[in-house]
N, C-alpha and C positions, 0 to 999 in steps of 0.2 A: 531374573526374578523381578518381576513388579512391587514397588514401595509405594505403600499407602500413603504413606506420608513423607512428602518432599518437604526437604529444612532449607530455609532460607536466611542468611542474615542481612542486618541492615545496618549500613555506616552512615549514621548520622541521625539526628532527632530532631530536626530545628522543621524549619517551614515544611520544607516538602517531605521528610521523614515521617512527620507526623502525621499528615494528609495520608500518607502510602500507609501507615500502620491502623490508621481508624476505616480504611477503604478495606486493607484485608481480613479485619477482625467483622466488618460488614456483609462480606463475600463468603467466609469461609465455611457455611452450609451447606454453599451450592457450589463451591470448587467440585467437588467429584461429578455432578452431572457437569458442567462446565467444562472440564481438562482431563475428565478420567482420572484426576487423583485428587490428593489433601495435599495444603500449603501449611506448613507452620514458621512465621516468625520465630526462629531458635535462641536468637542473638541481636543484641543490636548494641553498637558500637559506641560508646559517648566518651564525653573527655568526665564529666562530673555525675557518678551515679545517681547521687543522691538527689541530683536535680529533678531526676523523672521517675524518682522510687513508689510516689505517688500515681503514677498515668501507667505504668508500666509492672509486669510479676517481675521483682528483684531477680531470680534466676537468669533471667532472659540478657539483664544489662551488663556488659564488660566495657573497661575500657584498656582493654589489651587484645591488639590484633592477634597475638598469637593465638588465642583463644577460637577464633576463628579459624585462622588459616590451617592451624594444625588438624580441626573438627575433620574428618573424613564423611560425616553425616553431611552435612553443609555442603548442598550444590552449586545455590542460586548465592551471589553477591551481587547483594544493591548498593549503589555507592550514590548517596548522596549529601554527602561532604559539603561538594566544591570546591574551587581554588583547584593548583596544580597539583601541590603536594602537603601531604601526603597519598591523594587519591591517586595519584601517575603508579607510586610503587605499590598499592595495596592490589590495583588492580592489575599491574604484570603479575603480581606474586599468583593471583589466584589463578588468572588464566594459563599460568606453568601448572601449576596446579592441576587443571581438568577441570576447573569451575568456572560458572558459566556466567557473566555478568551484566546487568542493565544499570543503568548509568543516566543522571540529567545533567552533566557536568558539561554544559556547553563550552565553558574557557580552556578542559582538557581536550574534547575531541576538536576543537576547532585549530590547536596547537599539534595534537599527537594523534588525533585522529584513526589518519592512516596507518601511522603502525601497529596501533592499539589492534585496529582490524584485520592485519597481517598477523600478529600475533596468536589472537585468537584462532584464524584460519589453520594456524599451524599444528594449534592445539585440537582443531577440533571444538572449539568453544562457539556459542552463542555470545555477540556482545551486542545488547541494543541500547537506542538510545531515544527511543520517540521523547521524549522529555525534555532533550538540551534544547528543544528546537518549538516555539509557540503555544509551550504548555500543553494543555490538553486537548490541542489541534492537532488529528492525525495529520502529519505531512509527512516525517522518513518513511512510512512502510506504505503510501502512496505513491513515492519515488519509487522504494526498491522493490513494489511487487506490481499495485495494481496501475502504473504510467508506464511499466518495464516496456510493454510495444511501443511506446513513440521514442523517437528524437526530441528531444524537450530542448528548446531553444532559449527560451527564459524564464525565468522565475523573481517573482519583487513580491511586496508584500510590508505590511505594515505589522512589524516583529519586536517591536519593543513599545509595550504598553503604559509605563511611567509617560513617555516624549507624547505618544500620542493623548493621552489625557489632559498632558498642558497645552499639546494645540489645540482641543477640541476646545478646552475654553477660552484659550486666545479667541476661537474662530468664534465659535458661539454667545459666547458671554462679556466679550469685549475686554480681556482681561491681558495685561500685559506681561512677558515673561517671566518677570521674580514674584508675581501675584500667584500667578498660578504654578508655578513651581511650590510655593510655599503650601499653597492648598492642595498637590500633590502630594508632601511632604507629611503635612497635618493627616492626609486621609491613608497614610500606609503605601501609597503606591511609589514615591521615592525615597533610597534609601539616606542615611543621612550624609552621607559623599555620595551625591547623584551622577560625578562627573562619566565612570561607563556607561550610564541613561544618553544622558544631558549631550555626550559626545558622539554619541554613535557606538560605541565600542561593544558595546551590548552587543546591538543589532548587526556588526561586523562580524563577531565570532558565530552568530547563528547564520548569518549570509554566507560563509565561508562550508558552514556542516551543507546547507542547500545544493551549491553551486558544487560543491564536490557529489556531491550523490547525482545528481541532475544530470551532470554534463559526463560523469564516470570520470572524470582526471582531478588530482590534488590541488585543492587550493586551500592556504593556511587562512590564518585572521591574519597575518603579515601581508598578504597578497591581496589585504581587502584597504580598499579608500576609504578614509571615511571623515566625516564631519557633521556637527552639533548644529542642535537648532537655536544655542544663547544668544544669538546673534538677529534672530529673528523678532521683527516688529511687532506692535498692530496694525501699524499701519502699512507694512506689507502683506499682512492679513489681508487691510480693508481692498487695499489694490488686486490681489487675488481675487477675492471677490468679485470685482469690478469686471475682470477679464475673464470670468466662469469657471473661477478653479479654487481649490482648496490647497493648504498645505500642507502635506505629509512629511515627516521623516521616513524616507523608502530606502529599502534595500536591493538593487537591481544590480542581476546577475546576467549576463545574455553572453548565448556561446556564438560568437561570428567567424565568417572565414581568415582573419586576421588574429584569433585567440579570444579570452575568456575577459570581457568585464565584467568588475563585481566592485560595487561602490552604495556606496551609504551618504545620505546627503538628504536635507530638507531639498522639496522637489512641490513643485505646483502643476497639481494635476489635473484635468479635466473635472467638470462636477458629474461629466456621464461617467465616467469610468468609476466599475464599483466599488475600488479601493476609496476613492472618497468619501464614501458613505460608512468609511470605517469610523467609530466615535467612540471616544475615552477610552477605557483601558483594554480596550478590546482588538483582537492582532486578526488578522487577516492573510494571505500565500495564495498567489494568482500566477497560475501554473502557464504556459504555451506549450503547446506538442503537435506532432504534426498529423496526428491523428486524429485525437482526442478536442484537437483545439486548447481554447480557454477553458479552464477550471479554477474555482476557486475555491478555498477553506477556510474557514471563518470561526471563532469562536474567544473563548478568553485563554489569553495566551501565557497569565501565569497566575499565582496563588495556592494555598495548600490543598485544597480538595482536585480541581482542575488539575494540577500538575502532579498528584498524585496517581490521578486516574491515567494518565501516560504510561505511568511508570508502573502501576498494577499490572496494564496492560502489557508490557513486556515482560513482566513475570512468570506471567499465565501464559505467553507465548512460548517461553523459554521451558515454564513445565513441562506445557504438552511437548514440545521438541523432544524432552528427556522422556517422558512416556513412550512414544513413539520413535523413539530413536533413530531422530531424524536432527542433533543441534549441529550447526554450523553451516548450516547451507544456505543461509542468505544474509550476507553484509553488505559491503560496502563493495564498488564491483569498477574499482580503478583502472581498467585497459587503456586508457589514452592517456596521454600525457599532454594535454593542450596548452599552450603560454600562457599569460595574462597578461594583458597587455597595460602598460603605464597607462596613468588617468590622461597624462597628456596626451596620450594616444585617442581617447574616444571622443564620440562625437554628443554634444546637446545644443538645446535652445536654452537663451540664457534669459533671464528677466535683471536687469540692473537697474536699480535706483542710487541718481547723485544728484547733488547740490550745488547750481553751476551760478555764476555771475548772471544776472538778466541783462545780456547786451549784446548787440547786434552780431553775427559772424559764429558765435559760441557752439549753434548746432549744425553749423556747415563744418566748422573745424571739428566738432567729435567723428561727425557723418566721413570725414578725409579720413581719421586716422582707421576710424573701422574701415573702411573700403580699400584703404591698402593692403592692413592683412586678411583681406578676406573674407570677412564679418558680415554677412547681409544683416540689414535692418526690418525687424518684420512690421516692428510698433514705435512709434516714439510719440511720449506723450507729455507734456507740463500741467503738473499736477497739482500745485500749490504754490507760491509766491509770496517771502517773508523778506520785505524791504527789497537789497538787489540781490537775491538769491529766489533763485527757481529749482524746485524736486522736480527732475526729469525721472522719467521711466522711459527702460528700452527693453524690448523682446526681440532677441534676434531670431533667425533662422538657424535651425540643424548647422555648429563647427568647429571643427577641432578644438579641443579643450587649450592645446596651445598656441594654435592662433588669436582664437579669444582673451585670453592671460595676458599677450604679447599684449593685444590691443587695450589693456585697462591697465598697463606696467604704463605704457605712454600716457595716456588718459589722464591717469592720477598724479602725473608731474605737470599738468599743463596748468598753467595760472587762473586761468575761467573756473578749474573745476574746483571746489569748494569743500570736497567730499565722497568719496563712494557708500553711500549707506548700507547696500545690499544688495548681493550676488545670488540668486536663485536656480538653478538648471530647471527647466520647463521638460515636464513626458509627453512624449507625440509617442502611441503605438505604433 
């Protein structure tokens, strides 16, 4: 028998809860020409009633799961919590259950992911999650439906919007690290412990949901490298600059015939290449396939109305599925099991700036120690000169990430050098 009205509930009220409940209370005249049925918000989940008795009909608000889980009416669970737990158990419970769940919770699927997805498969559930991943940039159901004929070889992207807004003003406005963190800060885009921004970790856990869909084999946020852009100058800015490139914190994934990289890292990239052109809080995913080519998705990658419309979006996907009783037929689609390979294991160009003695012999002996492990030198340049110290900058060539190490482990002990300022990995497509 067809139900006119599908009951949904909702775990959590904060940023993106809220966005998702002002999107369907907007939508829901034209749900039935839309999905062939009605959505009703039934339920929504909080720790403090009375905080939203105001924004919300008091009926609606519990804060007792069981209230939910027990409902038999209640199809659809949205969970957007965050954090591990309690979202990890709310969301096995439903999906034994027979209910069918969408989820923005990037720090759980990028940890549990894959079994969340096996689980569901087992049940016969829908679990999606376009939301854990650049907001309201479709990219999951671009992997798992409409990229489905290629081979996808890479995928990078500028996936965390707080890091890129403070480089966009380092770059643009000449503003140095704790300047423009602080007016990230001021403006809502970092949180007030920025450190998963500020380190990468963010953009690791979403790197990690990617590269697993992408390539079809698991890879966790533990399998993913990662590191901060604190560390970053202006004046490695200005030298970007200099050499026709920008700085992004990028997230590159590539499936090679030796296994899976996927690493996170400030990266100086081409000013052609269009991820450069990515500015302030705005996220970006530039796809490879071997059909398809280059593609890329663009848009704002979080906040409540944007990251709501994600997660709308899988709801109304998830309805019609139960309309048409069609749920559980497209997740996550893990057949291979490919390695990952250690960071030491891969290959970049590197951009180093240090602070050497100005005296005779200084760049013939850096130039020895790189050409014995290996290192070609693509660039070496003297860039400034304060009494007897000299800022060198070096660009090598495409090499192994631990031959490279090896050669700045020695580097950095040698008496001339004064300093390693900064380590940059350079992108060549």
């Amino acid at each position: 028998m067809v139900q006119s009205n599908r009951k949904v509930a909702l775990l959590g009220m904060g940023t993106v809860g809220t966005g998702v409940y002002k999107i369907m209370e907007k939508q829901k005249d034209e749900l039935m020409d839309k999905i062939g049925t009605d959505l009703e918000i039934s339920k929504i989940l909080v720790r403090n009633k009375a905080k939203y008795a105001d924004k919300v009909a008091p009926e609606k608000l519990t804060d007792q799961w069981n209230d939910i889980i027990q409902d038999d009416s209640i199809e659809i669970i949205v969970e957007v919590m965050g954090g591990i737990e309690p979202a990890a158990t709310y969301i096995k419970e439903a999906l034994k259950k027979g209910k069918h769940v969408v989820t923005a919770n990037k720090d759980l699927i990028a940890v549990q992911g894959h079994a969340l997805l096996q689980l569901a498969k087992e049940h016969n559930c829908d679990l999606l999650f376009e939301a854990a991943v650049a907001g309201g940039i479709p990219i999951i159901r671009p992997l798992n439906q409409c990229l489905a004929g290629n081979e996808i070889t890479e995928v990078m992207g500028v996936i965390n919007g707080t890091t890129n807004f403070i480089l966009t003003k380092m770059s643009q406005d000449g503003m140095d690290f704790d300047e423009a963190l602080q007016l990230a800060t001021d403006l809502g885009y970092a949180e007030a412990d920025p450190t998963a921004d500020i380190e990468g970790h963010d953009a690791g856990r979403k790197l990690a949901i990617l590269a697993s869909l992408a390539f079809h084999s698991p890879v966790t946020f533990q399998d993913v490298y990662t590191e901060g852009i604190s560390k970053i100058s202006a004046k490695d800015i200005r030298y970007a600059h200099e050499l026709g490139c920008e700085i992004k914190l990028l997230g590159i994934a590539k499936n090679t015939e030796c296994g899976i990289e996927v690493k996170v890292h400030p990266t100086m990239i081409p000013n052609n290449h269009p991820l450069a052109s990515v500015n302030d809080s705005y996220n970006a995913v530039f796809v490879h396939g071997d059909a398809v080519g280059d593609a890329m998705f663009y848009g704002r990658g979080a906040g409540e109305l944007p990251t709501g419309s994600a997660v709308v979006g899988d709801i109304l996907d998830v309805a019609r599925n139960i309309e048409f009783q069609c749920t559980g037929r497209i997740g996550g689609s893990f057949y291979k099991n490919i390695p990952v390979k250690d960071i030491k294991e891969t290959k970049s160009s590197y951009y180093v700036r240090m602070k050497l003695e100005d005296r005779a012999g200084t760049l013939a002996a850096l130039a020895g120690v790189f050409g014995r492990n290996d290192v070609s030198i693509s660039m070496l340049l003297q860039k400034t000169k304060e009494g007897k110290t000299a800022d060198i900058v070096i660009v090598t060539y495409d090499v192994l990430e631990k031959q490279f190490m090896e050669s700045i482990n020695i580097i950095s002990d040698m008496e001339m050098v004064k300093g390693i300022s900064s380590i940059i990995r350079v992108y060549h497509s």
